[in-house]
N, C-alpha and C positions, 0 to 999 in steps of 0.2 A: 595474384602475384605473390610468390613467398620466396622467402630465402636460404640462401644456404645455411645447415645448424650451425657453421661456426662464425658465423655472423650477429647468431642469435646472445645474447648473456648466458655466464657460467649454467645460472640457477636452473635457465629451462634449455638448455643445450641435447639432455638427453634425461630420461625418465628417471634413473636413480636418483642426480642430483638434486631433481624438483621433490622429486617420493623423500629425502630429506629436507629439504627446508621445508614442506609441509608437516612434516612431523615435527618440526622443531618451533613451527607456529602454533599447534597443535598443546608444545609441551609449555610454551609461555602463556598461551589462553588459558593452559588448564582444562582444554576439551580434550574427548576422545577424539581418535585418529581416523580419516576416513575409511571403506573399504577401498578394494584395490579398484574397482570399476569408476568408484567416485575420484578417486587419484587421477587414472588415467583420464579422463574428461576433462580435471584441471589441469595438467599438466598441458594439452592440448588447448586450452583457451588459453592458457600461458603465454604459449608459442603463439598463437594467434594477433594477440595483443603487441608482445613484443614484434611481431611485424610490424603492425600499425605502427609504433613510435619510432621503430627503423625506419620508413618511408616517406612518414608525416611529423619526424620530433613528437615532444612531449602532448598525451592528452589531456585537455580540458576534464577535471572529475566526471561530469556528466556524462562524456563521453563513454568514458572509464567506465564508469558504473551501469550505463547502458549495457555495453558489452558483457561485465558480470554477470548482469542478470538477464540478460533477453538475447542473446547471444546465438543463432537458430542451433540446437541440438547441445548447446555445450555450456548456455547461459546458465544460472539459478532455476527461474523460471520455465523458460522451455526445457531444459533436461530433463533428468529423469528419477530425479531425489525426492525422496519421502519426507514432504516439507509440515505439510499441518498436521496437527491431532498430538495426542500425549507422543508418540513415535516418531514427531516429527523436530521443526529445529521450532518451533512457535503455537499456540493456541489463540484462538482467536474466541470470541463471544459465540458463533454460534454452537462449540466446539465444548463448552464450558454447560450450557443450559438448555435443552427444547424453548423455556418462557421466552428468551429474544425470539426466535424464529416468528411463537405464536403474535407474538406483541406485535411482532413488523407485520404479520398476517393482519391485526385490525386495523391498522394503519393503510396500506395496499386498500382493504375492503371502503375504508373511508374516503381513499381519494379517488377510486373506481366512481363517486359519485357525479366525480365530474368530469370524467375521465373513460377512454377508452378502459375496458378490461384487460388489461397486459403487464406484462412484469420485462425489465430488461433487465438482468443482474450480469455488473462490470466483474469480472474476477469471482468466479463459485467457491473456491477451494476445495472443502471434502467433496459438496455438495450437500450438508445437513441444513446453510441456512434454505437453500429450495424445498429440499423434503420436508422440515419444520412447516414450509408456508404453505408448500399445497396440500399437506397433512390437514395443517387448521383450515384452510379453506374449503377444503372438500370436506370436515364438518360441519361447517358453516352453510355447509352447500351455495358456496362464493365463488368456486371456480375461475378463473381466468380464460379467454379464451385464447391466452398461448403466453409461455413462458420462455424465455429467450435467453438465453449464458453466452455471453461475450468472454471466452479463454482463450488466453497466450501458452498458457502451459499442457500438454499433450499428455503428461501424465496426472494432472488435478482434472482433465477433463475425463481422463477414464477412469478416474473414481469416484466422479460424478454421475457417471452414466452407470459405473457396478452400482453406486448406491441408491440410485434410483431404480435400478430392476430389481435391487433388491427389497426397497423397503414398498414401493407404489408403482410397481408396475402396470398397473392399471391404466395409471396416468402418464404413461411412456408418448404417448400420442400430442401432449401438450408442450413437450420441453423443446428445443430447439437451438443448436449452439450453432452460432456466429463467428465468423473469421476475423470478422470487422464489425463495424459500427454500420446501423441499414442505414440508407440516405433521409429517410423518414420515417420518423417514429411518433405512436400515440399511446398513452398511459404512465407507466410509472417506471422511471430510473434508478436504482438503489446500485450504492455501491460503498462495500463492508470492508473496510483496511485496505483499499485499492489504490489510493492517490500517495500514500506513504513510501511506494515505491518504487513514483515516480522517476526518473533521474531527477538531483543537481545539482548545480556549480555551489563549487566555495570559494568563501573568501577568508583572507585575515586582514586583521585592520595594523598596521606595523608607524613605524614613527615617518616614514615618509608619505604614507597614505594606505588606500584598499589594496590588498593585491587579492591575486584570481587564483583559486589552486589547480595546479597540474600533475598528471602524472607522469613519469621518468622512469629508467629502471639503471640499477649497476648488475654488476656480478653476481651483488647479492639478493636482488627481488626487486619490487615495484618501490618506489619512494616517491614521497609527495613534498613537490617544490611552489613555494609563490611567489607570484612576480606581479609587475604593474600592470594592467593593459590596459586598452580603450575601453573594454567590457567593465570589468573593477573601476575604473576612472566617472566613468558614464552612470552607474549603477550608485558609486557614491555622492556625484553632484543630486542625483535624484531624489536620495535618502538622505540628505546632509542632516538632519534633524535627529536620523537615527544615532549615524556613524558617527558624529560627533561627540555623543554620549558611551564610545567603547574604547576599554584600555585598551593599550598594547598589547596583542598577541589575540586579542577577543575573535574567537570563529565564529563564521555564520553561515548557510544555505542562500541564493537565489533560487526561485522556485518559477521561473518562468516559462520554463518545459509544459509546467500544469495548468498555466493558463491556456497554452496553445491548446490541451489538453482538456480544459472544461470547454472552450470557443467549440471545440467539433463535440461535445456532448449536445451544447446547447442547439448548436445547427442539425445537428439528427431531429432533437426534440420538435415534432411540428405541435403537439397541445401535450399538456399534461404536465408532472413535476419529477423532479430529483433527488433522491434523499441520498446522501452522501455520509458517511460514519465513521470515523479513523481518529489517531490522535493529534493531539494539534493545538494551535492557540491563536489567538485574536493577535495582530502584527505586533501591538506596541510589549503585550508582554513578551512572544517569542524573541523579540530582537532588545530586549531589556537588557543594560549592562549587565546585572546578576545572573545571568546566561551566558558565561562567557564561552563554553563549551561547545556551542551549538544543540543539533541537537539529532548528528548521525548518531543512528544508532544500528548494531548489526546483532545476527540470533543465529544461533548454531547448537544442535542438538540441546535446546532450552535452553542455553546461555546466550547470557546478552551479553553486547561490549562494544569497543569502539574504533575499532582496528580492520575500514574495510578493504584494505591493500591485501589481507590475509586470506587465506580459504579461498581463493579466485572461484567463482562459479557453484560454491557448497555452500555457502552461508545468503542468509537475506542482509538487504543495505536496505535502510529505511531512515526517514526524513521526517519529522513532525509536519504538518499541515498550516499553512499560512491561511484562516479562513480569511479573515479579512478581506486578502487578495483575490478569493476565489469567487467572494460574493460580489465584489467590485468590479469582475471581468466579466459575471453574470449580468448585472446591472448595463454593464458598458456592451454586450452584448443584446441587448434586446431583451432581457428572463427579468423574473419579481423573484424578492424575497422571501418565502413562505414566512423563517424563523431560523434559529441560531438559538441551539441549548447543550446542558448535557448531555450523556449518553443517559444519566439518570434520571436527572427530569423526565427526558425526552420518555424512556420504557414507563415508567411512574404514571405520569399524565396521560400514555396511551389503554394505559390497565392492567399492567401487569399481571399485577397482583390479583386477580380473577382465574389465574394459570396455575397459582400456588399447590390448590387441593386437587392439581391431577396429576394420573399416575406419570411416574419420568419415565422417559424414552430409554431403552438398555443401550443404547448409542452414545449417550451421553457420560461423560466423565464419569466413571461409577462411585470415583471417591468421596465422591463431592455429595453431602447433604442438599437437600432445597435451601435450607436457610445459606448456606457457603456458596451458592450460586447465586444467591440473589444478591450475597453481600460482595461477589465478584464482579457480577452484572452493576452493580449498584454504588458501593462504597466509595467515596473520597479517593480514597488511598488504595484504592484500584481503578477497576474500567472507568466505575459511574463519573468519576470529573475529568479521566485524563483525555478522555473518550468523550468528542464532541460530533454535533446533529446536525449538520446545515442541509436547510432543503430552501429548492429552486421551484420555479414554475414560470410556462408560456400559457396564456389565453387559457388560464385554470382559476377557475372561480371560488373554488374550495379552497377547505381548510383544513390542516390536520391539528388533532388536540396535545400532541404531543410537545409542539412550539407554543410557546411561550409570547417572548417579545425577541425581537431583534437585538443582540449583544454586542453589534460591531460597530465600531468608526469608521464610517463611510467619510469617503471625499467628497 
């Protein structure tokens, strides 16, 4: 069902005037301006959206944000934008070094021990951290006996698949991408910056209580209004302990999309573990008063910032990680602990540093020294702390050396 344009708001009524207010978002970020293809694809989910709140009022963020990015043809994610690597809007770790690839390669090889031989990886992006792993495995001569890629995105999947004819075609016979999640799965689950962009709902904490954010639109673009609901009401009798400790005006995330989210991980999972990687924090720091900010964060051609009403369908929306919560739904779901560490620790403890004196991959960031990649991969005041390690496991008897001790406050 869709409607007539002039039903629709000024800003996406017709192509010019959305092709200015993007550029006029464009000149207040301080980004460059899209091309014309990536315009008109916004401009299109624009109109899309604005249906939506024509027929069903104002969306719930999450909603919202769904649609940004998964949107079929027009989202973030399923379209057709050049998102990872130095060319894209973000970098990720295995983009930065070969050593992560190889390191998560001894890790895989160590929980193979108790464990079917297999690899599930959630969201591939270039496809280097694959190629990284079955690189080091096939020197290891550890092989997998099949590698599986679960991808939403149509264009990260075909450069995953160039990148694999290109660099190991050899091993084109092991890889295998997924639509979905199988019904049942044995070995190893890994997934690298995947649950960050999740959808979900906001709140603010205001002097009459939680409210719930929504989206709206006028004349002039999308705007984000809060109000009370049963949801914000419900959500704050639950956390009273939190909310009671935020000023006025303090934003937060619900993340409860993710749990629904780790619940069908874990129901796939019939033996074996999880490794999970992204940014994020244990509940009581994330929702700490001194966070008043929350903690969306959005990325567009390297720029970060916090404005995801802007760039409709061209920019990533991304959310810190509640592990807490995540390891609590694993728990409450039937799954064990493995461990909860850094990202630093975690490569540290697994060996990294064993990968130092070999030669680097010409794929990898060429600007980047060993030592600048290891202080990326590793450092405080980059990946190594912000960048946490939680792994799961069903009917898995092993261990991986990379976990530590358990970090979290469990209920």
């Amino acid at each position: 069902m869709s409607v007539e344009p002039a039903a629709l708001p000024d800003f996406c009524r017709n192509y010019q005037d959305y092709q200015q207010l993007l550029q006029h978002q464009c000149h207040a970020l301080e980004v460059p301006e899209p091309e014309q293809a990536a315009i008109e694809a916004s401009f299109q989910l624009a109109q899309k959206i604005a249906e939506l709140i024509h027929f069903n009022g104002k969306l719930p963020f999450a909603q919202f944000m769904q649609q940004a990015l998964y949107h079929p043809g027009l989202g973030y994610y399923s379209g057709g934008s050049h998102k990872l690597g130095a060319g894209g809007d973000f970098v990720t770790a295995p983009e930065i070094s070969p050593m992560f690839g190889q390191t998560i390669a001894k890790s895989l090889q160590q929980a193979w021990n108790n464990t079917e031989p297999c690899v599930l990886e959630l969201g591939a992006g270039t496809g280097k951290l694959m190629c990284d792993i079955l690189q080091q495995c096939e020197s290891d001569n550890q092989l997998p006996e099949a590698y599986y890629i679960l991808e939403v995105s149509a264009e990260l999947r075909q450069r995953q698949q160039q990148m694999l004819n290109d660099k190991l075609p050899q091993l084109k016979p092991l890889v295998i991408w997924l639509d979905r999640l199988p019904e049942s799965f044995q070995g190893v689950i890994i997934g690298n910056e995947v649950i960050d962009a999740i959808p979900v709902d906001l709140f603010m904490q205001t002097e009459q209580g939680l409210t719930q954010g929504f989206v709206a639109h006028n004349n002039n673009g999308f705007k984000l209004e809060f109000e009370e609901t049963s949801f914000s009401q419900g959500w704050q009798k639950k956390h009273a302990d939190l909310c009671q400790e935020w000023p006025e005006g303090y934003l937060a995330e619900s993340y409860d999309l993710r749990i629904d989210w780790l619940k069908s991980l874990v129901e796939c999972l019939e033996q074996g573990c999880i490794v999970l990687i992204d940014y994020g924090y244990e509940e009581e720091e994330l929702y700490s008063p001194y966070r008043p900010q929350g903690s969306l964060q959005c990325y567009y051609q390297q720029r970060k910032h916090s404005v995801p009403l802007a760039l409709l369908g061209l920019q990533d929306i991304t959310s810190s990680v509640n592990f807490t919560q995540l390891a609590q739904a694993a728990l409450d779901n039937n799954a064990q602990v493995l461990g909860f560490t850094t990202q630093s620790q975690f490569l540290t403890l697994s060996g990294i540093e064993q990968f130092v004196a070999q030669p680097q991959d010409s794929d990898t960031m060429s600007s980047l020294s060993v030592a600048q990649q290891l202080q990326t991969l590793l450092m405080p005041n980059e990946m190594g702390q912000n960048i946490k390690v939680l792994g799961l496991s069903k009917g898995f008897s092993g261990a991986l050396s990379g976990f530590t001790s358990l970090g979290l406050n469990q209920a």
